[in-house]
Kinemage of the C-alpha trace (Angstrom):
@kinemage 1
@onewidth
@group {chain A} dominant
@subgroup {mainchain}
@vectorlist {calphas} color= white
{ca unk a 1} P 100.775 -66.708 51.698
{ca unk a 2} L 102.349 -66.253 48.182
{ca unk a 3} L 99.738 -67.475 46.180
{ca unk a 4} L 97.376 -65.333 47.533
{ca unk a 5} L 98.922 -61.804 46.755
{ca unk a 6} L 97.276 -59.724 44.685
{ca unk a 7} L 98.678 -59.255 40.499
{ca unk a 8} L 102.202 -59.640 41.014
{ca unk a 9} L 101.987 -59.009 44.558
{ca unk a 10} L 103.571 -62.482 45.025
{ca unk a 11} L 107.105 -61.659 43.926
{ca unk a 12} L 107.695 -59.653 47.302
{ca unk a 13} L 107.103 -63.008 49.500
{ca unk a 14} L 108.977 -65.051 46.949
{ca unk a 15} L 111.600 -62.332 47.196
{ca unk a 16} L 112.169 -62.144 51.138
{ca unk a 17} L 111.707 -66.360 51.244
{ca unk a 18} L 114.539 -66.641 48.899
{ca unk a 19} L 116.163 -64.338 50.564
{ca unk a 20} L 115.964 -65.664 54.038
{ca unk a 21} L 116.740 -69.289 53.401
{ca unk a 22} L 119.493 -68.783 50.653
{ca unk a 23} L 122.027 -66.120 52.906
{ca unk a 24} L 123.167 -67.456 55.681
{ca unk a 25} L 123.054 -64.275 57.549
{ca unk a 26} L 119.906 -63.128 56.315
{ca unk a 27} L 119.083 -66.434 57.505
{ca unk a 28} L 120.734 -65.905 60.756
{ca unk a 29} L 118.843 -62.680 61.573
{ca unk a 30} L 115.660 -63.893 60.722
{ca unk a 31} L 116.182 -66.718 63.007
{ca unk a 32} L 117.234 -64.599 65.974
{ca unk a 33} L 114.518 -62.613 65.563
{ca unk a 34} L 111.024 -65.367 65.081
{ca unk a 35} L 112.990 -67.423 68.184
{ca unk a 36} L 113.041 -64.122 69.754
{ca unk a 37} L 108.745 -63.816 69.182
{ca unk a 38} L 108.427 -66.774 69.781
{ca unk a 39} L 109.807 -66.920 73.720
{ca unk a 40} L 107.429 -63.785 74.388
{ca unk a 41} L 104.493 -65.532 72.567
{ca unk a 42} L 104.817 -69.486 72.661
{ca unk a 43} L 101.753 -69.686 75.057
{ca unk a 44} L 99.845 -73.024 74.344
{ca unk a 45} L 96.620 -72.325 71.973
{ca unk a 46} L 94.399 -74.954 70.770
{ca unk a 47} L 96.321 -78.743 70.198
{ca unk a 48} L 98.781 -78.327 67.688
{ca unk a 49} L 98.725 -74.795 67.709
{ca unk a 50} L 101.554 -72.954 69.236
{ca unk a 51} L 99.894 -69.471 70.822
{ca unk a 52} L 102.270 -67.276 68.776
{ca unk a 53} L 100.001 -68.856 65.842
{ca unk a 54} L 97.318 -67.370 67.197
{ca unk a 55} L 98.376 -64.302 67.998
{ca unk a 56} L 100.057 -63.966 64.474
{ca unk a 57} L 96.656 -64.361 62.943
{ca unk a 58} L 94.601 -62.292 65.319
{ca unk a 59} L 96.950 -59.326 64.919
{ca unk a 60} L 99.587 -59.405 62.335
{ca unk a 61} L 102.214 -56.796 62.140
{ca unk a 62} L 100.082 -54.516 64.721
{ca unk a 63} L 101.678 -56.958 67.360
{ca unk a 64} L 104.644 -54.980 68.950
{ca unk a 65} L 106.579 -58.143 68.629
{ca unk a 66} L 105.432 -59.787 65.540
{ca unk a 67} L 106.059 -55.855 64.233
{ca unk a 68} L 109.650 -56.132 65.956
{ca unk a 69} L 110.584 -59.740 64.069
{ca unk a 70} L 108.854 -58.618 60.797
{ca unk a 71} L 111.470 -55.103 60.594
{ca unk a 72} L 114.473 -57.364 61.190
{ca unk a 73} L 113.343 -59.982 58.953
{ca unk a 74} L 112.746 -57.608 55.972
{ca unk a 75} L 116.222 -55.714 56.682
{ca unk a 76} L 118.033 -58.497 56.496
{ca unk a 77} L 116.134 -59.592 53.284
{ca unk a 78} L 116.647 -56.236 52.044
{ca unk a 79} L 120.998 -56.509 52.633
{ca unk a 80} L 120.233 -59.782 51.270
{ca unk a 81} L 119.138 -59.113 48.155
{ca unk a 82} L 121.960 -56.178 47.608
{ca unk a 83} L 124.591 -58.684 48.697
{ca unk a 84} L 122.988 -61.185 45.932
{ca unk a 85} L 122.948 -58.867 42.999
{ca unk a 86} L 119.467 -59.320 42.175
{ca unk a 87} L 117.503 -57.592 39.907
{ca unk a 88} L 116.918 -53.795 41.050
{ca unk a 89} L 113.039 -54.442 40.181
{ca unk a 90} L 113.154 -57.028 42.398
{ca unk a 91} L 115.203 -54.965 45.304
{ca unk a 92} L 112.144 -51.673 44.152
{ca unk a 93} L 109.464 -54.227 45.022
{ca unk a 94} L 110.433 -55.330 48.394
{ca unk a 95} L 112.251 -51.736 49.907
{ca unk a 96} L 108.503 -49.873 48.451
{ca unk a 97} L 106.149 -53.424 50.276
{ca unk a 98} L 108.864 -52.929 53.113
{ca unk a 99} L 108.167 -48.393 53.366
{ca unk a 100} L 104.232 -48.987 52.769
{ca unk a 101} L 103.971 -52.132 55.287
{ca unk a 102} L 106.649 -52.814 57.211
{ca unk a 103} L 108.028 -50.030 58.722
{ca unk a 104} L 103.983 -49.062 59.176
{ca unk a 105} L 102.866 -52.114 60.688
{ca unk a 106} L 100.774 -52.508 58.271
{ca unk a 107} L 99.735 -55.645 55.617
{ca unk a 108} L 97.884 -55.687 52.345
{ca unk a 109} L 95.026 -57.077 53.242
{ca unk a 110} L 95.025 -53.275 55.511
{ca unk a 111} L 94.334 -51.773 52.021
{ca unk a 112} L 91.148 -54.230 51.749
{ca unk a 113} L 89.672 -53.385 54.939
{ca unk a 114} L 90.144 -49.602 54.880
{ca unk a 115} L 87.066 -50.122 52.031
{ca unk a 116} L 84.669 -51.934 54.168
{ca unk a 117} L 82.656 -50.120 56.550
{ca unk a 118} L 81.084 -51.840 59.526
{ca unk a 119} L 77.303 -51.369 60.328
């Protein structure tokens, strides 16, 4: 999913990743909260595929609970980042992806569809 942000789109992703894997309580939180999803999702899809897959692709952060998991994920990325000292461009881009996305269960590819009309 990072490579395929638009312009510099990818630095957000990057961002929260690094973020998430490099504090241990960011790291904590985020835990708490996809182990959390995935005990009210973890139906069995197709082999190999847990159902929470599924249900992450069919409806992304419109899920109550993938919605839920994504807030805590990006506000511990968020104190994360603070607690890091990293660059305030850097903080900008994820808190403005976090107030236009996040916190409006929303996901760029929302921007792309709001464009195409359906026949």
């Amino acid at each position: 999913m990072i490579d395929a942000q638009l312009g510099d789109g990818w630095i957000v992703p990057a961002a929260v990743v690094m973020a998430l894997t490099s504090d241990a309580r960011a790291g904590e939180a985020a835990m708490a909260a996809a182990e959390r999803y995935g005990r009210n999702h973890g139906r069995p899809g197709p082999p190999g595929v847990d159902g929470s897959v599924l249900r992450a692709a069919r409806f992304g952060p419109a899920d109550p609970t993938i919605s839920r998991a994504s807030k805590r994920c990006f506000e511990a990325a968020g104190a994360a980042l603070s607690r890091s000292g990293a660059p305030a461009p850097i903080r900008q881009a994820v808190a403005d992806f976090t107030e236009r996305y996040v916190l409006k269960d929303r996901c760029p590819a929302d921007d792309q569809l709001e464009g195409v009309s359906v026949s």
